[in-house]
C-alpha positions as CSV (number, residue, x, y, z in Angstrom):
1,X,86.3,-164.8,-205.5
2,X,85.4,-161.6,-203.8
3,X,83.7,-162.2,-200.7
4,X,81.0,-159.3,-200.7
5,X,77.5,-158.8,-199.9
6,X,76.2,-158.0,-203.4
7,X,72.3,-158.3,-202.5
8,X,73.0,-156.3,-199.4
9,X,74.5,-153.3,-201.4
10,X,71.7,-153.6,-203.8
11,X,69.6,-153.1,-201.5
12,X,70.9,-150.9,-199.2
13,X,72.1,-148.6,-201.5
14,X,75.4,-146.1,-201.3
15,X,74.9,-145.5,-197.2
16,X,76.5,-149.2,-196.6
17,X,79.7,-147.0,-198.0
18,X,80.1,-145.7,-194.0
19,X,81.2,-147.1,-190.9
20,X,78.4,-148.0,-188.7
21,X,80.0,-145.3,-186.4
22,X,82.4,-143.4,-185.8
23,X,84.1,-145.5,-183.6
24,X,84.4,-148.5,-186.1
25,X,86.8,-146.5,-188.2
26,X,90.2,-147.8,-188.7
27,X,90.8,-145.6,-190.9
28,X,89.3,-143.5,-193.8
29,X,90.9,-141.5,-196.7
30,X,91.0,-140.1,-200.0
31,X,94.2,-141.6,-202.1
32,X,96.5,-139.0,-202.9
33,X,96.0,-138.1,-206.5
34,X,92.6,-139.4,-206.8
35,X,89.1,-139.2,-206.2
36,X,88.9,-143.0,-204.6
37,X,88.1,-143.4,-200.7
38,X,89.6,-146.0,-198.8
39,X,87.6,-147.4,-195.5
40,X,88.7,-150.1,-193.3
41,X,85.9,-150.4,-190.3
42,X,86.0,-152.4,-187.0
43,X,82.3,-154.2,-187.3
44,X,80.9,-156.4,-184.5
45,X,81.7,-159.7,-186.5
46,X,84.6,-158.8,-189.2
47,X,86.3,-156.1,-190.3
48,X,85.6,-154.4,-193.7
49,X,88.1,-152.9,-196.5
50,X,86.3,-150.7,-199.0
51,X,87.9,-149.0,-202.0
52,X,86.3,-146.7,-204.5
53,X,84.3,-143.6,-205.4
54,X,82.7,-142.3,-202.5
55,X,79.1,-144.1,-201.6
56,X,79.4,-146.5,-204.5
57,X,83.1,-148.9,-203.3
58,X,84.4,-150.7,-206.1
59,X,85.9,-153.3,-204.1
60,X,84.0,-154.6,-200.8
61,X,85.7,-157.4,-198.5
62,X,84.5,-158.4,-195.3
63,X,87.6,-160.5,-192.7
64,X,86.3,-162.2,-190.2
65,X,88.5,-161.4,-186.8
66,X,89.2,-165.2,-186.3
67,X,91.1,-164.6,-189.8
68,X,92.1,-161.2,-189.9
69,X,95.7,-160.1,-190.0
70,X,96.0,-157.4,-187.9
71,X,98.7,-155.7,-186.4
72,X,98.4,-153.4,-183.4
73,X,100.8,-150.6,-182.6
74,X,103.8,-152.0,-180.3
75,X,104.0,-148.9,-178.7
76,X,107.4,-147.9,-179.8
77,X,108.8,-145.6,-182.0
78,X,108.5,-142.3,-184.0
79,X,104.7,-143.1,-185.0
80,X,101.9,-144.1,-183.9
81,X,100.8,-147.3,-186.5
82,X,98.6,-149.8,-187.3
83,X,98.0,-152.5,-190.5
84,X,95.3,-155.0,-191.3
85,X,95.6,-157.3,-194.3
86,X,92.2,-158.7,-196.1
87,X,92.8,-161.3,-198.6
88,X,90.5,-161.8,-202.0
89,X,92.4,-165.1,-203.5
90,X,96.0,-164.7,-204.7
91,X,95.6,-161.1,-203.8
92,X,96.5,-159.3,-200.4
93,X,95.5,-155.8,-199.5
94,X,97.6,-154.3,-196.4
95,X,96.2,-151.2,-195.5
96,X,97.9,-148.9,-192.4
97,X,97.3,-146.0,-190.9
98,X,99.1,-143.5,-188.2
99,X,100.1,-140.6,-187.4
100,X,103.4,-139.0,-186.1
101,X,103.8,-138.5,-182.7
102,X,107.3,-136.5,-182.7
103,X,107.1,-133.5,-184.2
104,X,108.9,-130.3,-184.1
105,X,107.6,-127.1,-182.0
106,X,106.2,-125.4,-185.1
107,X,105.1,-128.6,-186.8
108,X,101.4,-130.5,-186.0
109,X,100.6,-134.2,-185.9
110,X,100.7,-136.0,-189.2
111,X,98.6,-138.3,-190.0
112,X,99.0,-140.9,-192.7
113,X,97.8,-143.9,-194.0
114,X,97.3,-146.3,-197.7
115,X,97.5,-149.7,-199.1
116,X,99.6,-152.1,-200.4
117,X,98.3,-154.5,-202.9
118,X,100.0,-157.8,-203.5
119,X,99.7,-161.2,-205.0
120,X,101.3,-164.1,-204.5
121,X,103.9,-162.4,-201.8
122,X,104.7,-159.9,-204.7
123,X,103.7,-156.1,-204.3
124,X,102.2,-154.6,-207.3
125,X,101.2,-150.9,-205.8
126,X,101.3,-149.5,-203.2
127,X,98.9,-145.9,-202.9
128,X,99.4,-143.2,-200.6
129,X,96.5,-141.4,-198.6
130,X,96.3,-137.6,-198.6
131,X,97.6,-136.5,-195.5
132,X,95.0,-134.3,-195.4
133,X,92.1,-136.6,-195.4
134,X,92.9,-139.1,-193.2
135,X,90.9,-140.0,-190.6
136,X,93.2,-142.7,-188.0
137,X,91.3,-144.3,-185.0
138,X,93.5,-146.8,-183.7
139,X,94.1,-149.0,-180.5
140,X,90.6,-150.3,-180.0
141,X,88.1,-151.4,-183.0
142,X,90.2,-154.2,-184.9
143,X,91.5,-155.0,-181.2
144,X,88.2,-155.5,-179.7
145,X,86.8,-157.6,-182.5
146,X,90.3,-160.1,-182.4
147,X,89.3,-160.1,-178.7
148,X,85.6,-161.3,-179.6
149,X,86.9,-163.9,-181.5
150,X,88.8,-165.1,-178.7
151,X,92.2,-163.7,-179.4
152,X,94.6,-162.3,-177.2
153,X,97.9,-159.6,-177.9
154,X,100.8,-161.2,-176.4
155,X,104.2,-159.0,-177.7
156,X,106.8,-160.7,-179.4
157,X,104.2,-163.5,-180.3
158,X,101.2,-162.0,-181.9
159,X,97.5,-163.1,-181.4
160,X,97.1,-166.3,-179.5
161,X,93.9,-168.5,-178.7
């Protein structure tokens, strides 16, 4: 069962296709090879995965922070990354996002980002954003809401009550 708001959408029409700001974005692309947008938002009570045509998502689920997945950046290595995981029954959709934060003198930040779709522990694809388009704001929106829900980071042990 996809857990969407089907009446909202119907009513609200293709705006409810953005992030209520800018700073809600977790990240926001266009796969690589494709005309399909992926959207993850930070909202005030869940976080939101949308995939599909621009304005018009084929695929809308909504994670409450109490049960989202989430992994923050541990603040080591080459990149700077993030993942969230939203579940729709025996499937599980991990999208990440980041950019590189050692690059050569001649070379600019890459960013990157995609999802990974899986079922029963099994991944069946996995799609690539284009470099290009992504749009990475990490560190605070999925954190915040985890921290709402009273969650807190602790390293080496994840999110604790």
């Amino acid at each position: 069962m996809i857990r969407c708001l089907s009446l909202f959408l119907l009513v609200a029409g293709p705006a409810v296709a953005d992030c209520s700001t800018s700073d809600a974005t977790f990240v926001q692309c266009r796969i690589a090879g494709s005309t399909k947008i992926l959207e993850v938002c930070a909202e005030q009570d869940a976080a939101v995965y949308r995939f599909g045509p621009s304005g018009r998502p084929e695929m809308e689920l909504f994670e409450p922070y109490a049960m989202l997945d989430y992994q923050p950046w541990p603040g080591v290595g080459r990149d700077i990354w993030e993942e969230a995981s939203f579940r729709n029954e025996e499937y599980r959709y991990t999208v990440f996002a980041g950019v590189e934060r050692q690059v050569g003198d001649t070379e600019t930040s890459q960013r990157f980002g995609g999802v990974t779709v899986s079922k029963d522990g099994k991944d069946l694809a996995r799609l690539e954003c284009d470099p290009d388009t992504v749009t990475f704001g990490f560190g605070t929106g999925l954190s915040d809401g985890k921290s709402r829900a009273g969650y807190r980071w602790l390293p080496g042990e994840g999110w604790v009550r």
